[in-house]
N, C-alpha and C positions, 0 to 999 in steps of 0.2 A: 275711436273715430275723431279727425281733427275736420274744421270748418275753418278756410279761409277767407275773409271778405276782403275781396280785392277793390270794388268799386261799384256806385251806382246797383243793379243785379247776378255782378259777375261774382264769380265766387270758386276755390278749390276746393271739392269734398273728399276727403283720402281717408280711405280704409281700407285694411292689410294692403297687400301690394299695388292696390287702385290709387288714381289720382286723376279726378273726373273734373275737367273745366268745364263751368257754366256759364253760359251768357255773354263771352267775350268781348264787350265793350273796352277798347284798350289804346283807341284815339288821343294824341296830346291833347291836352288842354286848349278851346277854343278856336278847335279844328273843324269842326260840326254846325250848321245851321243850327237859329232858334225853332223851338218847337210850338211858341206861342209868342205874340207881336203885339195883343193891345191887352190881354190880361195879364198877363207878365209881364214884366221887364224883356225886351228880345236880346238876350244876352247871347254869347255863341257857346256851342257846348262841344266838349263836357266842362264843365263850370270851375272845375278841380284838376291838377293833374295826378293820375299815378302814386298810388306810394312809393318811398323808396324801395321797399323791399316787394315790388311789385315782379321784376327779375328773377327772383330768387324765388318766388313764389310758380312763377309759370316755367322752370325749369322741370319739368319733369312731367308729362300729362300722357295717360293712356286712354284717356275717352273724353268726348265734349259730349254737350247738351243743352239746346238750343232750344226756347220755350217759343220762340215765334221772331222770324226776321224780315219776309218781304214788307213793300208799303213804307217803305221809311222806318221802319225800325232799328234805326242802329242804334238807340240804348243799350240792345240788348246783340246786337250782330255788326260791329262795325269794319271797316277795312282792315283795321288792322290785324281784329279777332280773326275775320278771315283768312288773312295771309298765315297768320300762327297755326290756324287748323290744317291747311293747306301744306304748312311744312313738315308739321308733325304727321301727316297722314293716321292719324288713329282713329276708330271708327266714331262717328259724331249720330249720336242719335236724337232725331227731330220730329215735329210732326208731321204727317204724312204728306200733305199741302206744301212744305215745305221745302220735299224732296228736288224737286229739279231747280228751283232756285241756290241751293246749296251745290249741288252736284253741275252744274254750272261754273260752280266757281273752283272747284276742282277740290273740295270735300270729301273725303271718301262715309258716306251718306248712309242708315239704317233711316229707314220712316218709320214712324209707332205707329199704328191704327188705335182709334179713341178705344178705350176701354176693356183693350185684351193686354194680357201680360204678356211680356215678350222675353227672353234673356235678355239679360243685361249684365256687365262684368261683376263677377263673381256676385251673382244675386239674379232680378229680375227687374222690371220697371213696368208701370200702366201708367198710359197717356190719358188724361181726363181733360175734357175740354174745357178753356177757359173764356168767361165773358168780358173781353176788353172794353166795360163802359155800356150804357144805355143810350136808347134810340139810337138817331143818323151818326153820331160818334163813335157809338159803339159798332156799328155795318162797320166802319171806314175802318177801323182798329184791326178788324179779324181776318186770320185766324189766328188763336191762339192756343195753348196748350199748360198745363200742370203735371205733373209726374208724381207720384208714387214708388217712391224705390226701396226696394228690399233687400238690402246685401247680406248673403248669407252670416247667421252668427252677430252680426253689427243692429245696431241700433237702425229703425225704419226711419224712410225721410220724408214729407209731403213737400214740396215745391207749387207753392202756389201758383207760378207766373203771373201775367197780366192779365186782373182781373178785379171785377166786383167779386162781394159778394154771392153765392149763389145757391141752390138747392146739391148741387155736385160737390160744390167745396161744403158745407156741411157734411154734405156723407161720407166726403174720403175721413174728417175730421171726426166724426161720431163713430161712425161704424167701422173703417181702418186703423183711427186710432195710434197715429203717426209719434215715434216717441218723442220727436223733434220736427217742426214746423216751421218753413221760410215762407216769410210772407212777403212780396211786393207791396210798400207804405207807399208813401210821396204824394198822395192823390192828385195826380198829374192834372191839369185839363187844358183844352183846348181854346183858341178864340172863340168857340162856340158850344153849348151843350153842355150837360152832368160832368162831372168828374168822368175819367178812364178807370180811375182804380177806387180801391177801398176811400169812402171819406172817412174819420178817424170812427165815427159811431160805427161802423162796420169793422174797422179793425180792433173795435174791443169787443163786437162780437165776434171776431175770428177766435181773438187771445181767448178768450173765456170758453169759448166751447174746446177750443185744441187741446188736446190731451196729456200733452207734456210741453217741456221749450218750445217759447215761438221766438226765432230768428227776424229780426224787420229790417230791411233790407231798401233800396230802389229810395235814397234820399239824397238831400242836400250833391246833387249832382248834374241836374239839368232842369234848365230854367222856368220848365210847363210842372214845376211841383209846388204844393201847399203845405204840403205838411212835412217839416223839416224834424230833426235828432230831435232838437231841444224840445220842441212844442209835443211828441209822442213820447219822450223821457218823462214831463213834468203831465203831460193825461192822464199815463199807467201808473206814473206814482200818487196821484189824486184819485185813483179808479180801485187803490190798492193789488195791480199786477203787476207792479214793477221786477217781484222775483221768480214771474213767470216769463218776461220779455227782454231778451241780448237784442243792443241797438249800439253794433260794431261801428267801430272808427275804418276808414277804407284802410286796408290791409292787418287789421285784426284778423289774429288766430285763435280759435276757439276751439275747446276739449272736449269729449263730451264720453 
């Protein structure tokens, strides 16, 4: 199984003859509104552009997977992601909420329903729902979604999406028992309110309870984040998990 980290949450997960785009964020550089105006900097995003071998990476894809896109979320579902899914026609599977916003855009669209397995290429997948943030910020954020994928024969995957912490991500994490672990870092926030995602004390208790590799992901990419590479490289290594946590460069390829 190979793990490509293209940007921000996007990502190619390829095994045997699969190659599943995640979270299509694929906008130039400073094409995107800020996401935050008086706690951040309101920089325009995405902050970064593309790797070079960003091309070369999204040449070949037989399935997307979409953790959550209405409401402004183009981190994770941008124009252009959309155009690519749209060309490729390959089936895109989303959460169920999800559905007619995608299929709108001319998607060829599967919805998971939360918590039943469903086929998925050569494997299966379950949808677990995810908490984008606390109180009035976390309403505004939802819905979101996590998956659980199983590809037959291959190593299991949890995909956290946008989310805190929760009683759900514990249990995919304890009792599924994922061999490998993508977490959403960045503890994004808003002009207003908590954090949206993990603040760092949650994402060591993600790492710590996850059962095998944790992937950290959703960094140093747009402008509403706190918690950058460097600053969760230099925690895990002070926390002693640094040889349980990859904190890819955008367009790092990963073995596993």
């Amino acid at each position: 199984m190979k793990i490509q980290h293209i940007r921000n949450a996007c990502m190619m997960i390829h095994y045997g003859e699969q190659s599943i785009l995640l979270d299509p964020c694929l906008n130039p550089k400073g094409s995107l509104p800020p996401y935050a105006f008086i706690r951040k900097r309101p920089r325009w995003n995405p902050l970064v552009d593309l790797p070079p071998n960003a091309d070369t990476a999204l040449n070949r894809i037989t399935a997307g997977l979409i953790t959550h896109c209405r409401y402004g979320h183009f981190d994770h579902l941008d124009g252009s992601g959309a155009r690519l899914l749209r060309q490729w026609q390959v089936p895109v599977y989303c959460n169920a909420p999800d559905e007619r916003f995608l299929r709108r855009r001319r998607i060829n669209t599967i919805p998971l329903a939360m918590n039943q397995p469903r086929d998925f290429p050569a494997g299966r997948v379950t949808a677990f729902p995810a908490k984008h943030g606390h109180g009035l910020a976390g309403l505004l954020m939802r819905p979101g979604a996590g998956y659980f994928i199983e590809p037959a024969g291959q190593k299991s995957i949890y995909i956290s999406g946008d989310t805190v912490m929760t009683e759900t991500v514990r249990h995919v994490l304890r009792d599924l028992r994922p061999d490998i672990s993508i977490v959403n870092a960045g503890t994004p926030i808003l002009d207003f309110g908590r954090p949206i995602l993990m603040p760092v004390r949650e994402l060591l208790d993600f790492v710590r309870l996850a059962p095998g590799m944790v992937i950290a992901v959703h960094m140093d990419a747009f402008n509403h984040c706190l918690t950058s590479r460097s600053i969760l490289k230099k925690t895990v290594l002070e926390e002693g998990l640094a040889d349980k946590v990859l904190i890819p460069a955008d367009g790092e390829l990963m073995e596993f």
